[in-house]
C-alpha positions as CSV (number, residue, x, y, z in Angstrom):
1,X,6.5,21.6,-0.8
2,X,8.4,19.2,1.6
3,X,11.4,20.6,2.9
4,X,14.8,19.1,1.4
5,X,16.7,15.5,3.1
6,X,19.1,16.7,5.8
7,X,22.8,17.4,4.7
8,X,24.0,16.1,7.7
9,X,26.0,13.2,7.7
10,X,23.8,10.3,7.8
11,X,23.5,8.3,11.3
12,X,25.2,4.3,11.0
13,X,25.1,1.9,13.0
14,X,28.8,-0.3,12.9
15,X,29.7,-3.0,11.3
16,X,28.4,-5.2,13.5
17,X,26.2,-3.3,15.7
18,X,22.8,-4.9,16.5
19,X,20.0,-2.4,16.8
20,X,19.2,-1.4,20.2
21,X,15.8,-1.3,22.1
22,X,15.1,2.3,21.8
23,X,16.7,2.3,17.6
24,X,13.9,-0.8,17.2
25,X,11.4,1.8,18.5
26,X,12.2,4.6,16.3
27,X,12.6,2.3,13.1
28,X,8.5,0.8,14.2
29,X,7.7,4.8,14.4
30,X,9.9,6.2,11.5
31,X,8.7,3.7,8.9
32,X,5.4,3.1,10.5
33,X,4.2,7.1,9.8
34,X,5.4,7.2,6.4
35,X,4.0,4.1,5.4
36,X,0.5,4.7,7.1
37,X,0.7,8.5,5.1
38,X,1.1,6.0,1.6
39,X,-1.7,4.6,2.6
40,X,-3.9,7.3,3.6
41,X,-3.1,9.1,0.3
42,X,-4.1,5.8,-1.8
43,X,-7.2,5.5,0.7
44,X,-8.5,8.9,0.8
45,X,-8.6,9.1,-3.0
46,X,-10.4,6.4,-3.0
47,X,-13.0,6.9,-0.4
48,X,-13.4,10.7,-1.3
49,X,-13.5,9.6,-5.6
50,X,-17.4,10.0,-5.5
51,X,-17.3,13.8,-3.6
52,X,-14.6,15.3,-6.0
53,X,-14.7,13.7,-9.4
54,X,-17.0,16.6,-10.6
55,X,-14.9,18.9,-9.6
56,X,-12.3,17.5,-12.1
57,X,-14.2,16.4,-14.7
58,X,-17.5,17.3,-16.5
59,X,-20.5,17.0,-13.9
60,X,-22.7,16.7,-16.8
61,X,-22.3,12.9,-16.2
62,X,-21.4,11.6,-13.0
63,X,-20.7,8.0,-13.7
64,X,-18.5,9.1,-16.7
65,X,-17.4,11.8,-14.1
66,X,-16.2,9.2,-11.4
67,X,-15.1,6.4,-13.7
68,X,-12.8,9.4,-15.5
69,X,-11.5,9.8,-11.6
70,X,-11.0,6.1,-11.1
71,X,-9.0,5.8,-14.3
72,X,-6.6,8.5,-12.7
73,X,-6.5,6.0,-9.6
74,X,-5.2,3.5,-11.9
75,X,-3.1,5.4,-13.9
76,X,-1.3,6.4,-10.7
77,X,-0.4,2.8,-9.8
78,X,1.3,2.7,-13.2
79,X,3.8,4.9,-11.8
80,X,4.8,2.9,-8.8
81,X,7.1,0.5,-11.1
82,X,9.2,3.0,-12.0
83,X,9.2,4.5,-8.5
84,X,10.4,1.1,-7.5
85,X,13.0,0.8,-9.7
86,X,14.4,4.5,-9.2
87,X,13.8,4.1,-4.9
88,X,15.0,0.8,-4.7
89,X,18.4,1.3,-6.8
90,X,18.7,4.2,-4.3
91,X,18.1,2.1,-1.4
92,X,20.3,-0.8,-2.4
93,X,23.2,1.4,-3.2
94,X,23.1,4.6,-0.8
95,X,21.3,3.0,1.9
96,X,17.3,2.2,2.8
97,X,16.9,6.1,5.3
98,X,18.0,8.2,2.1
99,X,15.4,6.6,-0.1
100,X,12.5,6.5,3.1
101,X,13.1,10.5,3.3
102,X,13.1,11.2,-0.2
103,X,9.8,9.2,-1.2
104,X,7.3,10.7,1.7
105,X,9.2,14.5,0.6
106,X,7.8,13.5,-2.4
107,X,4.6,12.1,-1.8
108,X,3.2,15.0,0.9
109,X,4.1,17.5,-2.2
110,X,1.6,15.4,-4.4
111,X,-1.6,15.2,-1.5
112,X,-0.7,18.9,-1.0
113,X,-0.8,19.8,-4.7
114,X,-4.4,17.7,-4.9
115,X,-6.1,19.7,-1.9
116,X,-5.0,23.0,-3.4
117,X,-5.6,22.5,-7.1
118,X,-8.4,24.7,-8.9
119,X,-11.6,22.8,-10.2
120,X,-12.9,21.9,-13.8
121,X,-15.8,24.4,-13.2
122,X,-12.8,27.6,-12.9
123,X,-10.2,26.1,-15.6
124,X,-11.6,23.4,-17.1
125,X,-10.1,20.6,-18.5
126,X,-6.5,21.9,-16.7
127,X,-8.0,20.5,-13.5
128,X,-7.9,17.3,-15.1
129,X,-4.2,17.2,-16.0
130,X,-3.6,18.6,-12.6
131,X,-5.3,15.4,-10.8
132,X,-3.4,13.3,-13.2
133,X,0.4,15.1,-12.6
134,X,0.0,15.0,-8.3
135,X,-1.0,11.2,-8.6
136,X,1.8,10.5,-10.9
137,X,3.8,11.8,-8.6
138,X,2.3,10.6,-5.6
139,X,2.6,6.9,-7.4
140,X,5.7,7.3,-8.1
141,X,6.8,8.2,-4.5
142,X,4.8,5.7,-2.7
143,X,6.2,3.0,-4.6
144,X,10.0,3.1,-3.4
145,X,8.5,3.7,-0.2
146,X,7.0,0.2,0.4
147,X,9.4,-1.5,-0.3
148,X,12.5,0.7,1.3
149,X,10.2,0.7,4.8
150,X,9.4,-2.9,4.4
151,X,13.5,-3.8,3.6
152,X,14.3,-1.5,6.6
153,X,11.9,-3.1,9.1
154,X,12.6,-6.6,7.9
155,X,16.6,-5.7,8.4
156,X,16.1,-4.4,12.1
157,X,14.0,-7.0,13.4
158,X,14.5,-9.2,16.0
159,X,15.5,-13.1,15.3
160,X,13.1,-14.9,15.3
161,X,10.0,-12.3,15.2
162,X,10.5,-11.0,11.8
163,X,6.9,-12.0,10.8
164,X,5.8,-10.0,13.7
165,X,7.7,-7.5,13.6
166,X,7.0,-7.0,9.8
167,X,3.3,-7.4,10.0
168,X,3.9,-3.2,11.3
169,X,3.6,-2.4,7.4
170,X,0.2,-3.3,7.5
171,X,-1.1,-2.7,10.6
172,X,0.8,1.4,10.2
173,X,-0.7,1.1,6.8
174,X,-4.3,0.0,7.6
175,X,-4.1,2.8,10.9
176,X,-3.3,5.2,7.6
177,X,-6.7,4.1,5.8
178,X,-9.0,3.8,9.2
179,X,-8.0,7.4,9.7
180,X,-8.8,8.4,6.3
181,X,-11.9,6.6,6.9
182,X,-12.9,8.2,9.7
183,X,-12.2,11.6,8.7
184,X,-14.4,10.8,5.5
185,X,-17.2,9.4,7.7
186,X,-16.9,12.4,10.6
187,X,-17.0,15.1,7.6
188,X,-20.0,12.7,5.9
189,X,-21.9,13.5,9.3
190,X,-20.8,17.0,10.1
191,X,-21.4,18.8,6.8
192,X,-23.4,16.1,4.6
193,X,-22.5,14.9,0.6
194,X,-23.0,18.4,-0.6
195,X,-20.3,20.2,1.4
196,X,-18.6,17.0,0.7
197,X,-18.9,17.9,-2.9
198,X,-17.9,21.4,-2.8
199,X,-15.2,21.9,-0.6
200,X,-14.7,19.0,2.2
201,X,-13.0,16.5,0.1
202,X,-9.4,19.1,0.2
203,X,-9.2,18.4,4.3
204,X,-8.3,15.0,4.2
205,X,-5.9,15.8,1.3
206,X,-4.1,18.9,2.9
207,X,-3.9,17.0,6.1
208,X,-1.9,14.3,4.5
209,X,0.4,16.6,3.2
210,X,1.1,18.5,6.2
211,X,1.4,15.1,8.0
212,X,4.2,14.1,5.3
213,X,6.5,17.1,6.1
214,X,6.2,16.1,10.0
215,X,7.0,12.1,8.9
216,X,10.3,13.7,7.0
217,X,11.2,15.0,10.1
218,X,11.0,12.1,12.1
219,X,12.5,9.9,9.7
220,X,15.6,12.1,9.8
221,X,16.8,10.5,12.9
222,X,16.4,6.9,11.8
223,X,20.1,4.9,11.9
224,X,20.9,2.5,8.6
225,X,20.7,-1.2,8.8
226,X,23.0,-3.5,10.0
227,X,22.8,-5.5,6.9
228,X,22.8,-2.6,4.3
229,X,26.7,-1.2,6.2
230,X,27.7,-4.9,6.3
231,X,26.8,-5.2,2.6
232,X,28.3,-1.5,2.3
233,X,31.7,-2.3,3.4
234,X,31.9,-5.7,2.3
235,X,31.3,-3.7,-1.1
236,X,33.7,-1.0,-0.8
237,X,36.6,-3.4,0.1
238,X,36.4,-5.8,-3.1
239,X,35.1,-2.5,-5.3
240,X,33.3,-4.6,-8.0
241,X,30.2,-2.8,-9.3
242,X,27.5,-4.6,-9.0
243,X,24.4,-3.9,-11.0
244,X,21.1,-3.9,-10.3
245,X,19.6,-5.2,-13.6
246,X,22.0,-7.9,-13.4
247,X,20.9,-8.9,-9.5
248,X,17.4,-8.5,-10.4
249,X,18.3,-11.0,-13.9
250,X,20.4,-13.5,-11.4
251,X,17.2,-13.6,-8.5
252,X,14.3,-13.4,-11.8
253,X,12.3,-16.4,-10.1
254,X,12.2,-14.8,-6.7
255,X,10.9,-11.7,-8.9
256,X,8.3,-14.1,-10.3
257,X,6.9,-15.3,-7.3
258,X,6.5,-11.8,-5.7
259,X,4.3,-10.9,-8.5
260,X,3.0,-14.1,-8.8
261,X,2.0,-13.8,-4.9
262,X,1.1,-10.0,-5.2
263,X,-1.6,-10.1,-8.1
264,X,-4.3,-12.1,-6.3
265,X,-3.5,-10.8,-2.9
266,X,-3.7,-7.0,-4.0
267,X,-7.2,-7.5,-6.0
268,X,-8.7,-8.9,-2.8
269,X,-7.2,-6.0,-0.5
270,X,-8.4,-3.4,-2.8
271,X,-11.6,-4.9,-3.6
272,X,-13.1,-5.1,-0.1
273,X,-11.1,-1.9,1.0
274,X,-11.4,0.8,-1.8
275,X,-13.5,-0.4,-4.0
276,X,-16.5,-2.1,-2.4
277,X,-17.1,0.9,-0.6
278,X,-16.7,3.1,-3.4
279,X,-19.0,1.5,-5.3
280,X,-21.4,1.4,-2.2
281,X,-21.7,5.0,-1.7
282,X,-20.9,6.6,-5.5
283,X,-23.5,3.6,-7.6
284,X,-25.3,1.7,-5.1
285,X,-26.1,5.5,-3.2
286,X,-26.5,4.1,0.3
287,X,-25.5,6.2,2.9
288,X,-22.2,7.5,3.2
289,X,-21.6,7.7,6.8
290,X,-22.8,4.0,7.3
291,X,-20.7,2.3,5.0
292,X,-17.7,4.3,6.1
293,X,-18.3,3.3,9.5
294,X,-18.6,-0.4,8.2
295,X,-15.2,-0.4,7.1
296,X,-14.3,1.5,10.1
297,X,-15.3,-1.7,12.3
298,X,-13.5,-3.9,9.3
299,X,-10.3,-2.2,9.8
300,X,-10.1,-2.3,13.5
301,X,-10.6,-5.8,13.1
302,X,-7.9,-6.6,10.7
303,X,-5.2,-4.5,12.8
304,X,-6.0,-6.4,15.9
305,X,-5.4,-9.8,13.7
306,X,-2.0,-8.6,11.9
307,X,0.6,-8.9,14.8
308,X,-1.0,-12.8,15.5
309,X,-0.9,-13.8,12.0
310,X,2.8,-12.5,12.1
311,X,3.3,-13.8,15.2
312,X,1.6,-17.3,13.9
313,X,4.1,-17.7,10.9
314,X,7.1,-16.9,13.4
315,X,6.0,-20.4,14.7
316,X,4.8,-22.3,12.2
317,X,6.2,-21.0,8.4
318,X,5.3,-18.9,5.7
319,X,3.4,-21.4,3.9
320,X,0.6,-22.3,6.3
321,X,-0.3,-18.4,6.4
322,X,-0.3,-17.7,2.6
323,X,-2.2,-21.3,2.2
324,X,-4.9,-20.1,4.5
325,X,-5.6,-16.9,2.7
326,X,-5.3,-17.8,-0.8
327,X,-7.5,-20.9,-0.7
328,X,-10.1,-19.3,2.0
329,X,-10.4,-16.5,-0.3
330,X,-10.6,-18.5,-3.3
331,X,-13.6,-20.4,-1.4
332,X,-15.4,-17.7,0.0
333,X,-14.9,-14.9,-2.7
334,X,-18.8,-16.1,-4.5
335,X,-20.6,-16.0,-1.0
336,X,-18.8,-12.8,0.2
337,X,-19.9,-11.3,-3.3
338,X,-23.4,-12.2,-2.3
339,X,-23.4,-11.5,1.1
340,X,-22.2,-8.1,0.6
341,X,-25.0,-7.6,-2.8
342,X,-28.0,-8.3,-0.3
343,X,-28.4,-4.9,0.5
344,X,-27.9,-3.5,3.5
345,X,-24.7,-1.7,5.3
346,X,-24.5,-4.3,8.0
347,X,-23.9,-7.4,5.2
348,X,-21.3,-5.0,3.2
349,X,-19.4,-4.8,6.8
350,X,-19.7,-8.1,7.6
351,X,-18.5,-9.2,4.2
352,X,-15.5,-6.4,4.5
353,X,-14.4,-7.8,7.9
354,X,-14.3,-11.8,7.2
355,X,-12.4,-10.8,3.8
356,X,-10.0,-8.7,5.6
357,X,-9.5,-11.5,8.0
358,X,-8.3,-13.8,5.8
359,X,-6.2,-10.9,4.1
360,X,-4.3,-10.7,7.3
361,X,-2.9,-14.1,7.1
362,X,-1.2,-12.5,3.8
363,X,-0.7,-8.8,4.9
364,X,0.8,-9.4,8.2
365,X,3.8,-11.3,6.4
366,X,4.3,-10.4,3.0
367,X,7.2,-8.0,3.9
368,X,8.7,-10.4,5.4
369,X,8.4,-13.0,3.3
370,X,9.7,-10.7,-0.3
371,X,12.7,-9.9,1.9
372,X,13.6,-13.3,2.7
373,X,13.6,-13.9,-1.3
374,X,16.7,-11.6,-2.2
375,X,20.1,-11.3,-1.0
376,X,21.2,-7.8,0.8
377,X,22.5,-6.1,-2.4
378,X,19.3,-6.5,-4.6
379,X,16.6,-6.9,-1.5
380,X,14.7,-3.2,-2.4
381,X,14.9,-3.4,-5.6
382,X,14.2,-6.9,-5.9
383,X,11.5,-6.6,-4.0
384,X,10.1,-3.2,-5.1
385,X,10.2,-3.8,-8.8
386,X,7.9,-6.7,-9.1
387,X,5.3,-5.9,-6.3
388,X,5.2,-2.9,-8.0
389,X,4.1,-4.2,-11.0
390,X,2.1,-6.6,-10.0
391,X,-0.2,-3.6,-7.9
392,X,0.2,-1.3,-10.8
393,X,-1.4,-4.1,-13.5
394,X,-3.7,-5.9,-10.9
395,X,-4.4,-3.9,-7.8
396,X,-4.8,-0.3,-9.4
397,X,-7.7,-1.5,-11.8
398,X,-9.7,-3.2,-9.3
399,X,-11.7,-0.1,-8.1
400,X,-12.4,0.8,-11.7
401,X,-12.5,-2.5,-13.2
402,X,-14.9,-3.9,-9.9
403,X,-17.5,-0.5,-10.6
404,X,-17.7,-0.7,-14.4
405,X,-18.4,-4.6,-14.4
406,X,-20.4,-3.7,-11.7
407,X,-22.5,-1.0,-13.4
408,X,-23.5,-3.4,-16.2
409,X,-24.8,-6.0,-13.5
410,X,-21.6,-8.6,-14.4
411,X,-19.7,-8.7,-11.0
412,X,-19.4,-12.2,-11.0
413,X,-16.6,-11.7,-13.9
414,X,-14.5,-9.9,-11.5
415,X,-15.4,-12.7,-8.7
416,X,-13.9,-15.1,-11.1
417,X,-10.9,-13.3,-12.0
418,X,-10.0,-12.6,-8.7
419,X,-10.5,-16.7,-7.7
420,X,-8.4,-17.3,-10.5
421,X,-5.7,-15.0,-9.1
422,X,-5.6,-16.5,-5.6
423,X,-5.3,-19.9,-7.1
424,X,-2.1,-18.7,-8.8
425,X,-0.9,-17.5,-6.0
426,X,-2.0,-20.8,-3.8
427,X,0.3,-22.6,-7.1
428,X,3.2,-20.2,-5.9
429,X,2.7,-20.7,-2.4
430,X,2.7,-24.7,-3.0
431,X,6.2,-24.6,-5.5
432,X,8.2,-22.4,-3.4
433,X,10.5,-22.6,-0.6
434,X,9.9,-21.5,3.3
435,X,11.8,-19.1,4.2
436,X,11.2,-18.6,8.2
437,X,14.7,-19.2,9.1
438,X,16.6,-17.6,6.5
439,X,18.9,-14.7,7.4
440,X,19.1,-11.6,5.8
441,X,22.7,-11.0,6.3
């Protein structure tokens, strides 16, 4: 278990106190662990689904076995909603560091609770129900986290970088899933599928949660926002309550056009990151250790690219960024499909890294971008909620969704609905406003 939040008073910054150099620092390292541990623990499930679904489920059929396991994947993304809801009423009233330390406490306790629990094979269908409990959990932790990291960054940055500064959610989170890929392709080569099977999937999972309890620890020192204490005392002087249903009611199309700007963007990420892979190694059987490398390369790529697509939309707008990605994707989503269907590990990578590419035109400045949306009071929640959602219905069925229609040789239906996603969001993208310049104070 993760050790309890701190009792000691909780570090502020004055009313109006800019953040310092070295505070910046710490609030890129505090947030940037926690967030790359939510996406490690999303990542390795993902990437490890084909070694440990028998050990959860019946072997007796490992398609039935690993779609079972899948379906748990999803079912944990139905939990991030709520998560953002219960996280991001936190954040907005008690301030964005209480809520940071309380989600990864929460999420290391699930990615411990999955690398310890017993298999099918000693207590049958209890395993099962284990799986299920530690990913509830672990969804509903990571989904206050996003967005109370994301609110926090976006509050400290600089004026002027904010898309740059904010493109750190991604790049701390993509670091999070290159490690996990690496440590799935160095066990992959070490000890083989079959050790894989028996016993190596736990490592990546007991590391996470050990990694969690050291984020708490650093994230114990981080100082509150600027905007949150402004809020804060503007609040406790004129003492009206203000609720978060009713903030969320008054800013319901900014709501709508984070999950209207989510769904398309979340299938893609999740297609070309979890589940193409997935589906490489646990249906398509080619070798384990390649593909993971594949994505390795893909991954290295899209960090690099994150900080200058930030740094692009600093410059030029919101819009052109979220333009290039929807429509590119939109247009390249058939060939991608059949590049990565010809066969080999090298067209899979290739595929995985121009789809990523264009991804980061998206990735690198969605934070920012959902934060500009919402005033102070409602900004985590505001944010939170609907993203949530929006992964939960869209994001969290794509690796099961992707294999099943994959399985019965109709992936072109998921190609289509995924075009038809990014075309919604390109609709978004064209209605709405840019929000570059906005402040967040």
């Amino acid at each position: 278990m993760s050790p309890a939040p701190s009792t000691r008073p909780v570090p502020v910054t004055e009313p109006g106190h800019r953040h310092s150099g070295r505070e910046q620092r710490r609030a890129l390292i505090g947030t940037g662990i926690g967030n790359a541990l939510e996406w490690y623990d999303w990542h390795v499930y993902g990437i490890f689904a084909p070694f440990f679904a028998q050990q959860f489920f019946n072997p007796d059929n490992e398609l039935s076995a690993l779609l079972s396991t899948l379906a748990i994947f999803a079912v944990g993304f139905a939990m991030r909603p709520i998560g953002a809801f219960v996280f991001g009423r936190l954040a907005d009233r008690k301030g964005r560091r209480l809520a940071m330390l309380l989600s990864i406490g929460m999420g290391s306790a699930g990615s411990l609770a999955i690398g310890l629990a017993p298999t099918y094979a000693s207590i049958g269908a209890v395993a099962s129900l284990i799986l299920l409990l530690a990913r509830l959990t672990q969804g509903m932790a990571h989904g206050g986290e996003l967005p109370s990291s994301q609110t926090y960054l976006a509050e400290t940055a600089p004026p002027g970088r904010r898309g740059r500064w904010t493109s750190a959610i991604y790049v701390s989170g993509a670091c999070g899933m290159l490690i996990a890929t690496l440590l799935g392709a160095g066990l992959a080569a070490l000890y083989g599928t079959e050790a894989l099977k028996a016993w190596g999937w736990r490592v990546p999972f007991v590391i996470g949660g050990l990694l969690g309890v050291y984020a708490l620890f650093l994230r114990r020192k981080l100082t509150e926002t600027h905007a949150f204490n402004k809020e804060h005392t503007s609040r406790s002087a004129a003492p009206q309550r203000l609720s978060v249903l009713r903030g969320m009611w008054q800013n319901r199309a900014a709501a709508g056009r984070v999950i209207g700007l989510t769904a398309g963007f979340t299938v893609t990420y999740q297609a070309w990151t979890t589940a193409a892979p997935t589906y490489a190694i646990g249906v398509t059987k080619l070798d384990s250790t390649a593909v993971l490398l594949a994505e390795v390369v893909a991954l290295l790529i899209f960090i690099a690219a994150l900080p200058l697509c930030g740094s692009l939309s600093d410059r030029l707008g919101r819009r052109p960024n979220m333009l290039i990605f929807f429509l590119g994707m939109a247009v390249l989503a058939y060939p991608l499909l059949l590049l990565a269907r010809a066969g080999g590990v090298w067209q899979l990578g290739l595929a995985m890294t121009i789809a990523l590419l264009f991804t980061a035109m998206c990735a690198s400045i969605a934070p920012a971008l959902f934060a500009e949306l919402f005033p102070t009071h409602v900004r985590t929640t505001g944010t939170g909620v609907p993203y949530a959602i929006a992964v939960a219905l869209f994001g969290g069925t794509t690796p099961y969704l992707q294999t099943w229609l994959a399985s019965h040789d109709a992936q072109n239906y998921f190609t289509g609905y995924n075009i038809a996603l990014l075309l919604v969001g390109a609709l978004v993208v064209l209605t709405g406003p840019e929000t570059r310049a906005k402040s967040l104070e």
